[in-house]
C-alpha positions as CSV (number, residue, x, y, z in Angstrom):
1,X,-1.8,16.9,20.5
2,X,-0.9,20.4,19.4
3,X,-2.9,21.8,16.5
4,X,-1.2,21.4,13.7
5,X,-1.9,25.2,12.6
6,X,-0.4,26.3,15.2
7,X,2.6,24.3,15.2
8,X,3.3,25.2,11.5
9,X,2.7,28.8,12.0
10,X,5.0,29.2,14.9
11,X,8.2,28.0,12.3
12,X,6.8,30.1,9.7
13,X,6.0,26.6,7.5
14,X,2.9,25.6,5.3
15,X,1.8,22.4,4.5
16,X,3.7,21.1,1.2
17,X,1.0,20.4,-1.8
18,X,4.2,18.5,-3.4
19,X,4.0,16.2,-0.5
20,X,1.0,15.7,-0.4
21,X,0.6,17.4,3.2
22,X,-2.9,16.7,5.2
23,X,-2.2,16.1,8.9
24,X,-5.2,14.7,11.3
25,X,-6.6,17.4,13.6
26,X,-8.5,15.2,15.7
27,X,-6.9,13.5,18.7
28,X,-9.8,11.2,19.2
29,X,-9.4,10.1,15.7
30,X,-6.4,9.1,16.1
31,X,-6.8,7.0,19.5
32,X,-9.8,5.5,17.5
33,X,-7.4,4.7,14.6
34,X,-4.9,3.1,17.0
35,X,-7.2,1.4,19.4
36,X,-8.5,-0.6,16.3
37,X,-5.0,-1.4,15.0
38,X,-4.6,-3.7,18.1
39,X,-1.2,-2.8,18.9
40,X,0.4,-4.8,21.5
41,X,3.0,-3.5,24.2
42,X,5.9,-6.0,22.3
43,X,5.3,-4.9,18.6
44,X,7.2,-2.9,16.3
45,X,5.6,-0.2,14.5
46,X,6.7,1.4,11.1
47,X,5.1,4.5,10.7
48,X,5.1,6.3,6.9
49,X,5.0,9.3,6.7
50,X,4.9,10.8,10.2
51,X,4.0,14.6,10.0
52,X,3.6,16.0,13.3
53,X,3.3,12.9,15.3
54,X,-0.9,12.7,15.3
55,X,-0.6,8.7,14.8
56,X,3.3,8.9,16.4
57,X,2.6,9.7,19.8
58,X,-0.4,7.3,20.6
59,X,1.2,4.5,18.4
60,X,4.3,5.2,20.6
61,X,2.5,4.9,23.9
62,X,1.2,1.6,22.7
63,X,4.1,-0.3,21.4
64,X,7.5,-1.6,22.5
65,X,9.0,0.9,19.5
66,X,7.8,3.5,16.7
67,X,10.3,3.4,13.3
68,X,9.1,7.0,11.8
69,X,9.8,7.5,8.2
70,X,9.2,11.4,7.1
71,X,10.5,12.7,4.0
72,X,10.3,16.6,5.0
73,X,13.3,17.4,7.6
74,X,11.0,20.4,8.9
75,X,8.5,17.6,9.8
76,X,11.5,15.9,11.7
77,X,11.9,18.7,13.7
78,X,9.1,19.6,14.8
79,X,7.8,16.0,15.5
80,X,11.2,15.8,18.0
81,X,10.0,18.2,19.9
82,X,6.3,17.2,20.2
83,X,7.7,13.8,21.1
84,X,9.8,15.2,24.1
85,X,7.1,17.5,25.0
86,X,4.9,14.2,25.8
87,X,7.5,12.1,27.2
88,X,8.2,10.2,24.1
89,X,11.2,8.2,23.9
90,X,10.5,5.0,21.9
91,X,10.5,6.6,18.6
92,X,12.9,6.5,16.4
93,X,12.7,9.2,13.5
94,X,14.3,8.9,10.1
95,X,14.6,11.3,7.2
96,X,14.2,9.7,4.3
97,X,11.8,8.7,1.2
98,X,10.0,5.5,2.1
99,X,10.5,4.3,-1.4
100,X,14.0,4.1,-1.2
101,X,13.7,2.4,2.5
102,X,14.3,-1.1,3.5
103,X,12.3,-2.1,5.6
104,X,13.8,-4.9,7.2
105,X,17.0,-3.2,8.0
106,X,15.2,0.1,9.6
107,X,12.4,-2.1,11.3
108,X,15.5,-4.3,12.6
109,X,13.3,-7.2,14.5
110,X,12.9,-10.8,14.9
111,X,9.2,-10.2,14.4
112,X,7.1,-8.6,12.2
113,X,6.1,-5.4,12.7
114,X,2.8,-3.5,11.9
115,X,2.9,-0.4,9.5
116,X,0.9,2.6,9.9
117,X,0.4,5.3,7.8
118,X,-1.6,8.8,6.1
119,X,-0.6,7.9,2.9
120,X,-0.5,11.2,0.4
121,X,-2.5,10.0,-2.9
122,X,0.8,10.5,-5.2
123,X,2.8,7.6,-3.9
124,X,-0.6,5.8,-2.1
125,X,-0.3,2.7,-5.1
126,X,3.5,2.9,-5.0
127,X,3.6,2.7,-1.2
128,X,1.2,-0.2,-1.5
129,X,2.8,-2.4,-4.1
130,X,5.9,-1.8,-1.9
131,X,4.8,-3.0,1.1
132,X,3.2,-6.3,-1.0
133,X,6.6,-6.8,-2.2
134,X,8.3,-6.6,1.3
135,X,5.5,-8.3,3.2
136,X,7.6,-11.0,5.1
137,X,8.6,-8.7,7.6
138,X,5.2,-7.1,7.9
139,X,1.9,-8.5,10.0
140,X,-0.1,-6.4,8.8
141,X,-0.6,-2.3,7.8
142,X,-3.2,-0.1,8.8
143,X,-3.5,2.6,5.8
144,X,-5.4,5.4,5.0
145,X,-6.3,6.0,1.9
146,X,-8.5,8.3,-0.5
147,X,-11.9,7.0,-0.2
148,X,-11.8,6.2,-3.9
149,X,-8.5,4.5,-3.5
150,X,-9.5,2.3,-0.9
151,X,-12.6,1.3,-2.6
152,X,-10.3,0.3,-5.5
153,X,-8.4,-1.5,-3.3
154,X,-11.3,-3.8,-2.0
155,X,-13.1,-3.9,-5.2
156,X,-14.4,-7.4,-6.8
157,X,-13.6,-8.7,-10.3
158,X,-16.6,-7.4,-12.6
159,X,-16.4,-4.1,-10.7
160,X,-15.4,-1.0,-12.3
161,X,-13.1,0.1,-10.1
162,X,-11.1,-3.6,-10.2
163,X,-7.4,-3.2,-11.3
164,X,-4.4,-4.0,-10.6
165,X,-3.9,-2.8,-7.1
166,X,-6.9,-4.9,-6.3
167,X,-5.6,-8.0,-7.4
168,X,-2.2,-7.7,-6.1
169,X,-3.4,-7.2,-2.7
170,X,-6.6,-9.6,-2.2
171,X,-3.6,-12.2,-3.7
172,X,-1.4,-12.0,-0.6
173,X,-3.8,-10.5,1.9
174,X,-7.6,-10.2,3.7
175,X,-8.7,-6.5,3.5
176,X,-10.7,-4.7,6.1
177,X,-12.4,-1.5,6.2
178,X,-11.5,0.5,9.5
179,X,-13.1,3.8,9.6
180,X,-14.4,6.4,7.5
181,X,-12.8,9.9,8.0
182,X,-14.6,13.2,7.0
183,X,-12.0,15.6,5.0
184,X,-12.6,18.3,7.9
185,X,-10.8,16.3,10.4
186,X,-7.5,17.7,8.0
187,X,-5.3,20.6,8.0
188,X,-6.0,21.8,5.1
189,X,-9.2,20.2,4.1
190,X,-8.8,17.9,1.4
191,X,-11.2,17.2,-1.5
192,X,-12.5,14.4,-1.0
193,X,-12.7,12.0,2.4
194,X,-10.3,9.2,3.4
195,X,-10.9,5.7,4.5
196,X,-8.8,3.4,6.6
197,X,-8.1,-0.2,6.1
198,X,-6.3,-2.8,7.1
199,X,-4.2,-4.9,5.1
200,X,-3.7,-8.2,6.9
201,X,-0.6,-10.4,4.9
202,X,-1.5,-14.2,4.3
203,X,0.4,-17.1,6.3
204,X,-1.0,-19.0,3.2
205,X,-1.9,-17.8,0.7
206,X,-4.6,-19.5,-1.4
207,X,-4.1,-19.8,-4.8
208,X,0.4,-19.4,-4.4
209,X,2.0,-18.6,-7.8
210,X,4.9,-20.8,-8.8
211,X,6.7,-17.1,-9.9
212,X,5.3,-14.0,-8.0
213,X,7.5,-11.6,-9.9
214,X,6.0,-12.9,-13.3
215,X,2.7,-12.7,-11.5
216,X,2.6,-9.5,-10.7
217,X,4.2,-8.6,-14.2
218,X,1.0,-10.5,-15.8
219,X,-1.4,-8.1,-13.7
220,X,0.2,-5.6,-15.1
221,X,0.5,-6.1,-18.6
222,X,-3.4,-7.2,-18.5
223,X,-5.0,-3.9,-17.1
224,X,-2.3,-2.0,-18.9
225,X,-5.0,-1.7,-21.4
226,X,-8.4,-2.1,-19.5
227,X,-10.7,-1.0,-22.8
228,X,-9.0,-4.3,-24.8
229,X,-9.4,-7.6,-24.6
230,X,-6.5,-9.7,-23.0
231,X,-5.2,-11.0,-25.7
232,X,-4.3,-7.6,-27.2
233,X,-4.0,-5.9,-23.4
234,X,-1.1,-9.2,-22.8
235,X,0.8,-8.1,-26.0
236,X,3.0,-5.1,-26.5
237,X,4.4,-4.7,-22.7
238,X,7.2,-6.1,-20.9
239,X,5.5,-9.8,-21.4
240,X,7.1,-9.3,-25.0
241,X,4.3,-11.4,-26.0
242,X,2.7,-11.3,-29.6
243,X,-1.1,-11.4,-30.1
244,X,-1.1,-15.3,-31.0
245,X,1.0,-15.8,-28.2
246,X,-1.5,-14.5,-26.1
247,X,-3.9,-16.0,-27.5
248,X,-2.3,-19.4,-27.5
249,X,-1.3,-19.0,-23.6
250,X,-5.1,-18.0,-22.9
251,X,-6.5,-20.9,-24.5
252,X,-4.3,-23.2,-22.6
253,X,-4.6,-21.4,-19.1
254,X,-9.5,-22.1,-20.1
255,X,-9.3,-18.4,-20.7
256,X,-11.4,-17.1,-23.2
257,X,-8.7,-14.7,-25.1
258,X,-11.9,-11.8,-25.7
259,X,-12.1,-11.7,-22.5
260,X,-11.2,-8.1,-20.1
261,X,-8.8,-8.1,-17.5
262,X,-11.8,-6.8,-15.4
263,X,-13.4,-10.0,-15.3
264,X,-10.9,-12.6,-14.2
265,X,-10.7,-13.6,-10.5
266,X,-7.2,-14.0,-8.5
267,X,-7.2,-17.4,-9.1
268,X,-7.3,-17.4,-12.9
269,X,-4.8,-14.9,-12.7
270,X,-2.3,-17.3,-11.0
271,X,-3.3,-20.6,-13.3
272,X,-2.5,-17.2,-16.6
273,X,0.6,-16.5,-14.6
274,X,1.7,-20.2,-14.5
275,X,1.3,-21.0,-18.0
276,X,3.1,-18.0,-19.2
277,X,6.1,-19.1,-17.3
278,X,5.7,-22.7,-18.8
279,X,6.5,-20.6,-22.4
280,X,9.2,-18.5,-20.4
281,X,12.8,-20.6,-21.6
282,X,15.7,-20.3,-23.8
283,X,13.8,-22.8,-25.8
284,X,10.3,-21.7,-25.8
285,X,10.3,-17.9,-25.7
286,X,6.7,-15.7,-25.6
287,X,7.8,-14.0,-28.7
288,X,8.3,-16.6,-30.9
């Protein structure tokens, strides 16, 4: 693995702050990070977010093929030539934003494949909630996040950090803490250190909702306003519900409507989610 300094200074580039650029320095990092991924020689890997290859080239020597999203087309170029400087030829590198990526179409298997990926702390909930929407053609990802993000991510209802992201991932997956990485294994040094988990995607999931869109809507709307109760946070969003509303839907789903969104469990959110769209007809409408 070429030091990333070094590669940048020899094409005259610097990391991109608008990208949110903080590449791994640390080759036994990143064999660590793999070797707990447990890649096997037949999967597919999607990889977000590439850089200059420090998760590519080991995640490339492990599985049957490497899909490498990268959004900077300097990054592009330089990781084609660190991969042919190794040997490389499984990977396949594409330009592009991964929010505007289908990931069926570029993964292109049977199977489901396993996403990695150094996720840059501007897009890390929008990547997420992505890859939650998309998840029937993934296994599982292996992420790394902020510290603080990916305690958010694993945090229990009553916690402070609970929210949105929490719930829509523990919904539809089993979370796992990886490793802990110190902000001096980066070029540059970030602020704070990173943590990496895995995201493993439910066969079943436990407590299904009978509309996950209008789910993940209700989530929403309900920490849209964390400091109110729910059956003010529920009202005044794209539920288009009105305060009795509300408080009529959260009587019926045994929720007590002075309740905060912090304190309701996944399943509670499902049995909120199912009643709302009990009230969601041409005959019965929320904001009537």
């Amino acid at each position: 693995m070429t030091s990333p300094k070094k590669l940048l200074y020899a094409r005259n580039l610097k990391p991109k702050k608008s990208l949110g650029q903080n590449f791994l320095i640390d080759p036994k990092t990143a064999e660590k990070i793999l070797a707990r991924s447990t890649i096997k020689p037949e999967d597919t890997v999607l990889e977000i977010g590439a850089g200059l290859g420090a998760l590519t080239i080991p995640a490339a020597r492990r599985a049957k093929k490497v899909v490498a999203i990268e959004n900077d087309k300097h990054m592009c170029d330089l990781l084609k030539t660190e991969l042919q400087l190794n040997h490389i030829s499984n990977v396949h590198i594409i330009h592009e934003n991964i929010l505007k990526t289908d990931i069926a179409e570029v993964c292109d298997t049977s199977d489901q494949c396993i996403v990695i990926a150094n996720l840059p702390y501007y897009i890390s909930s929008q990547v997420l909630v992505k890859l939650i929407r998309e998840r029937r053609i993934i296994r599982k990802a292996v992420l790394m996040f902020q510290k603080e993000m990916a305690e958010r991510i694993a945090s229990k209802p009553g916690c402070k950090n609970y929210g949105r992201l929490a719930v829509m991932t523990q919904y539809c997956a089993d979370i796992k803490k990886i490793l802990d990485l110190k902000a001096a294994l980066f070029y540059p040094k970030p602020n704070i250190d990173s943590r990496v988990i895995e995201v493993r995607f439910k066969t079943n999931i436990d407590y299904p909702a009978d509309d996950e869109t209008l789910l993940f809507k209700v989530i929403k709307g309900a920490f849209s306003k964390r400091r109110k109760i729910l059956k003010n946070s529920l009202s005044g969003n794209e539920l288009h519900m009105n305060p009795q509303t509300a408080e009529m839907i959260l009587e019926k789903a045994g929720i007590d409507p002075l309740r905060r969104a912090e304190t309701l469990n996944i399943k509670e959110f499902v049995k909120l989610s199912n009643i709302v769209l009990q009230f969601n007809n041409p005959a019965d409408t929320l904001s009537s």
